[in-house]
The first five atom37 places (N, CA, C, CB, O) and aatype in JSON, in Angstrom:
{
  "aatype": [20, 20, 20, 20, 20, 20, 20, 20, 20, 20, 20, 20, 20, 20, 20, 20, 20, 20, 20, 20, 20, 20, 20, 20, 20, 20, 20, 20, 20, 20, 20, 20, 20, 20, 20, 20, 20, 20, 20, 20, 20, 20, 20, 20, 20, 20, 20, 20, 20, 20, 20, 20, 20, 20, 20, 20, 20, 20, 20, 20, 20, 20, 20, 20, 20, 20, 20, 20, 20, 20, 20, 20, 20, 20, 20, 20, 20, 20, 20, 20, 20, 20, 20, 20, 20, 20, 20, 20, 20, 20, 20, 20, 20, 20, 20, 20],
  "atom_mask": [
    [1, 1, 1, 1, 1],
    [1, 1, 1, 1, 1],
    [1, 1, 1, 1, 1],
    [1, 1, 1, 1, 1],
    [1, 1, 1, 1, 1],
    [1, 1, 1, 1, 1],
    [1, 1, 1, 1, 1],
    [1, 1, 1, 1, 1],
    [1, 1, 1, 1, 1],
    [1, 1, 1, 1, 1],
    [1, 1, 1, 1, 1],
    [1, 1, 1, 1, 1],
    [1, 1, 1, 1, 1],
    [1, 1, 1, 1, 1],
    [1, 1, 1, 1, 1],
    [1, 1, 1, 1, 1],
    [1, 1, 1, 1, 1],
    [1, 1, 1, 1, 1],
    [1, 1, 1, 1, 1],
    [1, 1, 1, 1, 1],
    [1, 1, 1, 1, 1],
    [1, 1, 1, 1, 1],
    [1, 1, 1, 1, 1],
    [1, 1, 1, 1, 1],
    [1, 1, 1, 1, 1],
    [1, 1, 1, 1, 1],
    [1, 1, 1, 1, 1],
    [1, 1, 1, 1, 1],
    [1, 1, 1, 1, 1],
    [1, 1, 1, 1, 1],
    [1, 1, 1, 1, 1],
    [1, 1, 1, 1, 1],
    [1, 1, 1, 1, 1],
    [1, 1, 1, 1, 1],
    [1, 1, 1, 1, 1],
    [1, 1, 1, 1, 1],
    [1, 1, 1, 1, 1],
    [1, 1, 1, 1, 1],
    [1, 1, 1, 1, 1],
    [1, 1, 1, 1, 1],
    [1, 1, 1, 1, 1],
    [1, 1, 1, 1, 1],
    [1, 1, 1, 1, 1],
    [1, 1, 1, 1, 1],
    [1, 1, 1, 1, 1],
    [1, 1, 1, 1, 1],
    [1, 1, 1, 1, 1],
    [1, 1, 1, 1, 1],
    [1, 1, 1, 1, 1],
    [1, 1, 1, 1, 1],
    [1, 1, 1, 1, 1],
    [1, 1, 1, 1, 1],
    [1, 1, 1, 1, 1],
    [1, 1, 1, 1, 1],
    [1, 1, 1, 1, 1],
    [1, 1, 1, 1, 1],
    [1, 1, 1, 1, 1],
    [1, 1, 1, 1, 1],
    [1, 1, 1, 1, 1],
    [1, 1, 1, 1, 1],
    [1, 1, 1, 1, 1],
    [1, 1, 1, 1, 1],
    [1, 1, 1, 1, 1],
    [1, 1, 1, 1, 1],
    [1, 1, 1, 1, 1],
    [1, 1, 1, 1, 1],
    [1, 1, 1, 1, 1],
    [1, 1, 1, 1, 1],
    [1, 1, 1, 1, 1],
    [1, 1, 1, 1, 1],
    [1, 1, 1, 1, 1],
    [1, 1, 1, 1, 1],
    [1, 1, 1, 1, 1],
    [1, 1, 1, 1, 1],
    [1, 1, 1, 1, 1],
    [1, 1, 1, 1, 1],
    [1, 1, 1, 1, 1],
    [1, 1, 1, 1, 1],
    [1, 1, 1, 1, 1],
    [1, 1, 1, 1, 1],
    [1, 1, 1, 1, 1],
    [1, 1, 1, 1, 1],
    [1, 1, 1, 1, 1],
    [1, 1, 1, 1, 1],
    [1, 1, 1, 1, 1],
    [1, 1, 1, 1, 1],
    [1, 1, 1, 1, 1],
    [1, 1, 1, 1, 1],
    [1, 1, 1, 1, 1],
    [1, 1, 1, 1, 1],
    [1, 1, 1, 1, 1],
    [1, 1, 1, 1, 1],
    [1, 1, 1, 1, 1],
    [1, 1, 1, 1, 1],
    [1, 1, 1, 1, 1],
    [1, 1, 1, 1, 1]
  ],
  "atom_positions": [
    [[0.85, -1.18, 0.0], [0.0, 0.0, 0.0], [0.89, 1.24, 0.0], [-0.96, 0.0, 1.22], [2.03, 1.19, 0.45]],
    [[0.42, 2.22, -0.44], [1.36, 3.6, -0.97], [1.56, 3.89, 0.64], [0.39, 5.17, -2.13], [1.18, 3.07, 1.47]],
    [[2.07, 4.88, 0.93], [1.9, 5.63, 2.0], [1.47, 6.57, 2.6], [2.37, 5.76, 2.19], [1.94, 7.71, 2.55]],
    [[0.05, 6.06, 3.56], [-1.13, 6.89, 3.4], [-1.55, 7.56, 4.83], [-2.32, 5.99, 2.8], [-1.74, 6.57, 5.55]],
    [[-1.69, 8.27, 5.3], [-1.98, 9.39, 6.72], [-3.01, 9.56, 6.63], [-1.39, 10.8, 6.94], [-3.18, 10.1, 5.54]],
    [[-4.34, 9.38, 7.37], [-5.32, 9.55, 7.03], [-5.47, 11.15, 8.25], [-6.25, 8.06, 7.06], [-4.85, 11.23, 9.31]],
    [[-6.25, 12.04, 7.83], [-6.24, 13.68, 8.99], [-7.23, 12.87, 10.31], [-7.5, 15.71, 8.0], [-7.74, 11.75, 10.32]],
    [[-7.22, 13.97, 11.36], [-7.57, 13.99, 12.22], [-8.55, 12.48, 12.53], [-7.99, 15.24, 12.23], [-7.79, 11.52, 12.64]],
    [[-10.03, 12.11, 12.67], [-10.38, 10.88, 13.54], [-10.99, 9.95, 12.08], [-11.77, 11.28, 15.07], [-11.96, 9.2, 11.97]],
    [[-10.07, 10.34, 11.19], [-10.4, 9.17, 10.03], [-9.6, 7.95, 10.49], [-9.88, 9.61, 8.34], [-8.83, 7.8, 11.44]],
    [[-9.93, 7.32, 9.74], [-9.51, 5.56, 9.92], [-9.56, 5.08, 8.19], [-11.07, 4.4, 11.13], [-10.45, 5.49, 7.44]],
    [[-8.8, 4.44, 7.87], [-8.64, 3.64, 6.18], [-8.57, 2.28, 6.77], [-6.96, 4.05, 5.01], [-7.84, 1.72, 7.58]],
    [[-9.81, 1.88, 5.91], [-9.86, -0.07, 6.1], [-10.24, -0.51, 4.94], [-11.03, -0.87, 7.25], [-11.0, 0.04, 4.15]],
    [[-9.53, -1.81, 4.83], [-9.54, -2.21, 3.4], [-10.7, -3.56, 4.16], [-7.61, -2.68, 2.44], [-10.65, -4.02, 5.3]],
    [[-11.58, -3.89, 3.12], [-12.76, -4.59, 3.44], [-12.22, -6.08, 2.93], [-14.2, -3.94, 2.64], [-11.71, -6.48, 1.89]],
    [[-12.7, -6.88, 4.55], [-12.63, -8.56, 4.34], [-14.04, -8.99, 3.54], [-12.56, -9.5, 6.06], [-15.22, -8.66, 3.71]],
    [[-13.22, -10.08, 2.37], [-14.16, -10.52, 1.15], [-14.9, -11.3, 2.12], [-13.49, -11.4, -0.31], [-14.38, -11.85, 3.09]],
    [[-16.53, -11.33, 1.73], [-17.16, -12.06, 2.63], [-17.07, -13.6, 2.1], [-18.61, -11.49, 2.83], [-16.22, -13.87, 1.25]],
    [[-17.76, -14.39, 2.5], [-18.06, -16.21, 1.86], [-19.01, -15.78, 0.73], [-19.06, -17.64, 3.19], [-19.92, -14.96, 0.86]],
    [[-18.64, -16.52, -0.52], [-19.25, -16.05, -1.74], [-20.26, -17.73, -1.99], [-17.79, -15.49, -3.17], [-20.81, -17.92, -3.08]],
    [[-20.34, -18.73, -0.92], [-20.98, -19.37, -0.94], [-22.3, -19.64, -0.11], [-20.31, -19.92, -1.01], [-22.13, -19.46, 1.1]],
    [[-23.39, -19.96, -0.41], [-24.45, -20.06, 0.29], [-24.94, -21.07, 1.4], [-25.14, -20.04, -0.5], [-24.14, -21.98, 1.2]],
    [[-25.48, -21.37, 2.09], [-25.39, -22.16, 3.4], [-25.69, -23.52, 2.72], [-26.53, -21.68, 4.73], [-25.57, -24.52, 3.44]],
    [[-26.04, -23.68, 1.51], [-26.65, -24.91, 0.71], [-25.5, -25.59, -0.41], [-28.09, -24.29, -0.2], [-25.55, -26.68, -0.99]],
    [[-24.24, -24.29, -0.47], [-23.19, -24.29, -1.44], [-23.47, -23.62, -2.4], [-22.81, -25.4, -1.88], [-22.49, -23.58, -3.15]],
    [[-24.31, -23.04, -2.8], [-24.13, -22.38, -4.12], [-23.57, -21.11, -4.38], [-25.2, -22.28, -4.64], [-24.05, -20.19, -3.72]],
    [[-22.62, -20.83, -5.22], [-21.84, -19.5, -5.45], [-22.67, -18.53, -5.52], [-21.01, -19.41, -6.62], [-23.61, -18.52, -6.32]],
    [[-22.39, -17.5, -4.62], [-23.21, -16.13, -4.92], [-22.39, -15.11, -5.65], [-23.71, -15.43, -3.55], [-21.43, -14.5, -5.19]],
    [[-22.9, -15.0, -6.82], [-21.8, -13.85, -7.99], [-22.2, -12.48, -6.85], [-22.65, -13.47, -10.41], [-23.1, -12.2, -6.06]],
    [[-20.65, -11.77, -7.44], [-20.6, -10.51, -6.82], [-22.02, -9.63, -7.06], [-19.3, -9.77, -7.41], [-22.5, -8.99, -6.12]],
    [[-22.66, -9.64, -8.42], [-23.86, -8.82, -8.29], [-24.64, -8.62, -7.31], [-24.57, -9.09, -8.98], [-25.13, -7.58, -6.88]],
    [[-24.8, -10.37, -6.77], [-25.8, -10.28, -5.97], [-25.37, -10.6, -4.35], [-26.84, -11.2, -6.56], [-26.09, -11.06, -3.47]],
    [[-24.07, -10.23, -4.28], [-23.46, -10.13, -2.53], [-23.48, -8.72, -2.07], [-21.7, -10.66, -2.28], [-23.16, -8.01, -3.02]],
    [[-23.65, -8.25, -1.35], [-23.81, -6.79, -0.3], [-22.19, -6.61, -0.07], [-24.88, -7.07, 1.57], [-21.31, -7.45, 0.12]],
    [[-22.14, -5.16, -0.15], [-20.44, -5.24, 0.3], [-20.34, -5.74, 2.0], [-19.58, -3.37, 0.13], [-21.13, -5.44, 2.89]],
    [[-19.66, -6.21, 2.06], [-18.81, -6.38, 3.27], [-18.71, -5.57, 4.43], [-17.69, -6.42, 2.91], [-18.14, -4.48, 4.35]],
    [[-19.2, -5.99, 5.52], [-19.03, -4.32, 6.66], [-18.1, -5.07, 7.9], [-21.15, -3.46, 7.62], [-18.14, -4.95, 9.12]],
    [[-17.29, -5.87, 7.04], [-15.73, -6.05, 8.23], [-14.55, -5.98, 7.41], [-15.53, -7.74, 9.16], [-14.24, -6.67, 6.44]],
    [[-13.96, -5.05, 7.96], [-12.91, -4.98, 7.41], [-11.52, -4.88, 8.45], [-13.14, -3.91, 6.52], [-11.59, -4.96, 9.68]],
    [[-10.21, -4.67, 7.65], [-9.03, -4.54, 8.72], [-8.75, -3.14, 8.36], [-7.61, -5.64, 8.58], [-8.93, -2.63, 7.25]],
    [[-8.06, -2.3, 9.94], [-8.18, -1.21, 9.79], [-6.74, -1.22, 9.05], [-8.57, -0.42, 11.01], [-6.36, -2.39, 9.05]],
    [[-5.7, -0.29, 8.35], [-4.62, -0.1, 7.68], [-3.69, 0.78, 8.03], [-4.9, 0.11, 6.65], [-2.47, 0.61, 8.07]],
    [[-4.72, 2.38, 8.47], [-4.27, 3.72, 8.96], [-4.97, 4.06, 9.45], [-3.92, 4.62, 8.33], [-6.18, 3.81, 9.38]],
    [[-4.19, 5.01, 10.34], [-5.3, 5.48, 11.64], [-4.87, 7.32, 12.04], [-4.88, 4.18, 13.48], [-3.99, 7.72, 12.81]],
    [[-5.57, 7.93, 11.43], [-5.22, 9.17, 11.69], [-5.46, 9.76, 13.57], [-6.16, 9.99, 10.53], [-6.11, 9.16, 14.42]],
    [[-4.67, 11.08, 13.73], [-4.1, 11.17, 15.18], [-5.21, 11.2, 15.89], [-3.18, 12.37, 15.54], [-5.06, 11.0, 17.1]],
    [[-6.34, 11.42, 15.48], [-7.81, 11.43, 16.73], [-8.68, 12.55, 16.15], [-7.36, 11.95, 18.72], [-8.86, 13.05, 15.04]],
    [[-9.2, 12.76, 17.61], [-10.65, 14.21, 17.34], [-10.58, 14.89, 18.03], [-12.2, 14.09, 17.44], [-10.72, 14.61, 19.22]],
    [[-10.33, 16.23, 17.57], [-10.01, 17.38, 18.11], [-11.45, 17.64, 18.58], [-9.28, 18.43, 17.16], [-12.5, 17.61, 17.93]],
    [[-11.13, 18.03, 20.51], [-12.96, 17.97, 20.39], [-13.09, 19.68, 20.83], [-14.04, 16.53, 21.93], [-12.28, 20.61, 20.85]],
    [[-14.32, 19.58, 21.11], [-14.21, 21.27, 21.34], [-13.33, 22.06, 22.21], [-15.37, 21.74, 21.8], [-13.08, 23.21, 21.85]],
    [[-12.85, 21.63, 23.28], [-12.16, 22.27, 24.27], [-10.9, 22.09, 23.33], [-12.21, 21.62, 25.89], [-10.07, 21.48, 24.0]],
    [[-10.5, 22.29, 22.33], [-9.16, 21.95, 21.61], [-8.1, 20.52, 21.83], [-8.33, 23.15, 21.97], [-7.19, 20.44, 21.0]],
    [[-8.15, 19.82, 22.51], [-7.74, 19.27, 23.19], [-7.74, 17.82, 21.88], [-8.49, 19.43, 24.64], [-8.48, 18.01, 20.92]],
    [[-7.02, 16.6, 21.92], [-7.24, 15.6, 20.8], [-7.83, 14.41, 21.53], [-5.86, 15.19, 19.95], [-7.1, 14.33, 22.53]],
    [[-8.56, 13.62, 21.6], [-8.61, 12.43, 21.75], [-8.36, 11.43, 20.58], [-9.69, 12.31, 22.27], [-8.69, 11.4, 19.39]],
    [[-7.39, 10.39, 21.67], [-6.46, 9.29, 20.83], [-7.42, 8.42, 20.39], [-5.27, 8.42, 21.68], [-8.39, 8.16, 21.09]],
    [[-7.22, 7.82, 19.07], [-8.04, 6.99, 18.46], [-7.8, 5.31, 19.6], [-7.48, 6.96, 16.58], [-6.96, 4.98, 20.44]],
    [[-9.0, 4.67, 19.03], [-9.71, 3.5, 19.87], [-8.75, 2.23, 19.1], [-11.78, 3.37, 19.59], [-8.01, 1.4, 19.61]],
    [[-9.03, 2.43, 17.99], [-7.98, 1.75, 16.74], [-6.88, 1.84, 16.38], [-8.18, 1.9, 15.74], [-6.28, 2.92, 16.48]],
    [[-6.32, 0.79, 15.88], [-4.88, 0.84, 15.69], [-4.65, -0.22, 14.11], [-4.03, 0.15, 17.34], [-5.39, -1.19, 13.91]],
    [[-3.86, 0.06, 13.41], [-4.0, -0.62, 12.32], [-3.5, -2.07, 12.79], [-3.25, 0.04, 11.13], [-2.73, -2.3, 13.71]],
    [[-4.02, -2.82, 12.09], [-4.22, -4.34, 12.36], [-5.46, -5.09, 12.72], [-3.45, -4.64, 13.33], [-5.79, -6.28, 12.67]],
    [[-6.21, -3.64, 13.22], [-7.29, -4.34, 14.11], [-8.43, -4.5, 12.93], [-7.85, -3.33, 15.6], [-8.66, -3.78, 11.96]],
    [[-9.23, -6.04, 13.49], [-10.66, -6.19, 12.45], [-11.47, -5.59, 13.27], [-11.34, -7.77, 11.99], [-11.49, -5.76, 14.49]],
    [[-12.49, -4.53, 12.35], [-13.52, -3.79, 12.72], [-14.8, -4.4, 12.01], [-13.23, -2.33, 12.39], [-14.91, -5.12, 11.02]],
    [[-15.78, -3.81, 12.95], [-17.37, -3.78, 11.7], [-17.73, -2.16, 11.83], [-19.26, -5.02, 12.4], [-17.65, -1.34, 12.74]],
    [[-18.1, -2.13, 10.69], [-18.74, -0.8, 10.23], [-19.99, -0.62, 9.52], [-17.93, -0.22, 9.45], [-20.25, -1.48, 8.68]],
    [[-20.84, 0.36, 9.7], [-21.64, 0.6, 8.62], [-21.75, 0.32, 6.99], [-21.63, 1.59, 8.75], [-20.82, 0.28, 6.18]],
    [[-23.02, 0.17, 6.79], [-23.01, -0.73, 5.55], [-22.56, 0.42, 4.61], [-24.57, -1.55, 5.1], [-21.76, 0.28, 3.68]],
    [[-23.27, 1.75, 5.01], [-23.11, 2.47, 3.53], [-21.75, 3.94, 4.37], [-25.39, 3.35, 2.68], [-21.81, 5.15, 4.12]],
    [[-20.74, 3.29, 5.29], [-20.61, 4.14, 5.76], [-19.2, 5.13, 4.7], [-20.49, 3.62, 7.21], [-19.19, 5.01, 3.47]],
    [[-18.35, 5.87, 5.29], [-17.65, 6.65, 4.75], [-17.18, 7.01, 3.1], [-16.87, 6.36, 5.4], [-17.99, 7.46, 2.29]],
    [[-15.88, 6.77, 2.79], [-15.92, 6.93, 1.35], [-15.26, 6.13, 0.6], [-15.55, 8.03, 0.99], [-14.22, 5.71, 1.1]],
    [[-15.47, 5.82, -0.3], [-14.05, 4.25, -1.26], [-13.22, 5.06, -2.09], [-14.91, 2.69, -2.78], [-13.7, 5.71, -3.03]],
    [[-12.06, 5.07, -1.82], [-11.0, 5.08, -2.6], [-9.94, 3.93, -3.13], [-10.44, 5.86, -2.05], [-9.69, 2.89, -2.53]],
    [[-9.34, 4.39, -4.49], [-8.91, 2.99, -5.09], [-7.03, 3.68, -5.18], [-9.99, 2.45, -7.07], [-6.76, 4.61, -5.94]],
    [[-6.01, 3.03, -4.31], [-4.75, 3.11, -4.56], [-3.98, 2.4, -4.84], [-4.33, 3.43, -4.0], [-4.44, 1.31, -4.52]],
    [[-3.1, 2.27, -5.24], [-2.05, 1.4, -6.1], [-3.24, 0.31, -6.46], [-0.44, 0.69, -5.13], [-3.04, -0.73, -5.82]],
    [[-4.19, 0.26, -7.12], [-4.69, -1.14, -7.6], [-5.73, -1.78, -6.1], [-3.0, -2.32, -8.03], [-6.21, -2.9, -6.27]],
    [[-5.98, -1.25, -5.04], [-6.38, -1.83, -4.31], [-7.72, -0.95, -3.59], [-5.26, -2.23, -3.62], [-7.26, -0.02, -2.94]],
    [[-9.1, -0.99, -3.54], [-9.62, -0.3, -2.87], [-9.78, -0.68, -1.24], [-10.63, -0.14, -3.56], [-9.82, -1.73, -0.59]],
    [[-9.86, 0.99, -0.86], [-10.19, 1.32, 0.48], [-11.42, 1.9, 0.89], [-9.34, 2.07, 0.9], [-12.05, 2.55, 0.05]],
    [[-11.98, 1.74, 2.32], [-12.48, 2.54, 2.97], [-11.83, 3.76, 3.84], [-13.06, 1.84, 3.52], [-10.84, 3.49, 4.51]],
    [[-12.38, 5.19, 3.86], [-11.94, 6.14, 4.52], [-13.33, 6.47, 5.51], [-11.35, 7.3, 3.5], [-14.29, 7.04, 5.0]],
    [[-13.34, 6.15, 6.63], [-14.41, 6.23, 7.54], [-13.74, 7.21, 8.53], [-14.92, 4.76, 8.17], [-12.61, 7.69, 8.44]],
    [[-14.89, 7.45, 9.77], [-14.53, 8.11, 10.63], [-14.95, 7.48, 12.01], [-14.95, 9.31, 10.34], [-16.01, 6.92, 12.28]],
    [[-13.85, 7.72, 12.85], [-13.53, 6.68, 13.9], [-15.0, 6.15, 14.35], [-12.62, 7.36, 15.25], [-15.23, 4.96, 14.57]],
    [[-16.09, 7.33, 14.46], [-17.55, 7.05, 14.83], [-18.28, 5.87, 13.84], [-18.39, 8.52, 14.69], [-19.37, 5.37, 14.09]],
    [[-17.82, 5.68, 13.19], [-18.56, 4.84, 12.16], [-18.35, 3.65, 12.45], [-18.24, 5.01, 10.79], [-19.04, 2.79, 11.91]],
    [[-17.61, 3.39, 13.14], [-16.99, 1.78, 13.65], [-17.63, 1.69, 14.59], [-15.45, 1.45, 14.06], [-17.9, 2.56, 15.41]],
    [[-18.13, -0.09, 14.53], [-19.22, -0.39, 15.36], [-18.32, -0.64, 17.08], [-20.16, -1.95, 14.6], [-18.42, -0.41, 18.28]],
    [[-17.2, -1.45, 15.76], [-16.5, -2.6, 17.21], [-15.6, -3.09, 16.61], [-17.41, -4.0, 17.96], [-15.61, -3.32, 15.4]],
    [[-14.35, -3.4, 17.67], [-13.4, -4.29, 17.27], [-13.33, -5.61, 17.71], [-12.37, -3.82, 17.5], [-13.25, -6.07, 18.85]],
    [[-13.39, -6.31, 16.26], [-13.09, -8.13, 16.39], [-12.53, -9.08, 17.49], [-12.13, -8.5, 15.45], [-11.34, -8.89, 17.21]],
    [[-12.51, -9.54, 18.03], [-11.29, -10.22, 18.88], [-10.78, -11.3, 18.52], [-11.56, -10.53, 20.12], [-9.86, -11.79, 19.17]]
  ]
}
C-alpha cells in the first residue's frame, strides 16, 4: 500500500471478502453479494479534536478487524487496491 496518513479521527480499512458461498453451497456472484461491513483497519489518523481543543487518541490501531456501517464513509482505489476512509464514529466494534 502507498503511504497513506489519514487527517484527524479518520480511519482507512480495506474490506474482508465475505463467503461467496451459500449455506446450501451455491456461489453467490458478486452482483448479488452486499459489500462487506468487516474490514481490517490499515491507517489510523491522530484522533478528534474535540471542542475544548484538546485531541482524543483513536480506539484503533491498524491491524485491528472492525465492523462498520453498511453504507458508511468513502471508497478510494490506490495502487490497484480499494479502500475505505471512515470516521472513527462509524466503527461499530473491534473483532477479537
Amino acid at each position: 500500500m502507498s503511504n497513506i496518513k489519514p487527517l484527524y479521527d479518520r480511519v482507512v480499512i480495506k474490506r474482508m471478502e465475505e463467503e461467496k458461498l451459500s449455506a446450501g453451497g451455491i456461489v453467490i456472484p458478486d452482483s448479488a453479494t452486499e459489500k462487506p461491513i468487516k474490514g481490517e483497519v490499515v491507517a489510523v489518523g491522530e484522533g478528534k479534536v474535540l471542542d475544548n481543543g484538546s485531541v482524543r487518541a483513536p480506539k484503533v490501531k491498524a491491524g485491528d478487524k472492525v465492523l462498520f456501517g453498511k453504507y458508511s464513509g468513502t471508497e478510494v482505489k490506490l495502487d490497484g487496491t480499494e479502500y475505505l476512509v471512515v470516521k472513527e464514529d462509524d466503527i461499530f466494534a473491534i473483532l477479537g
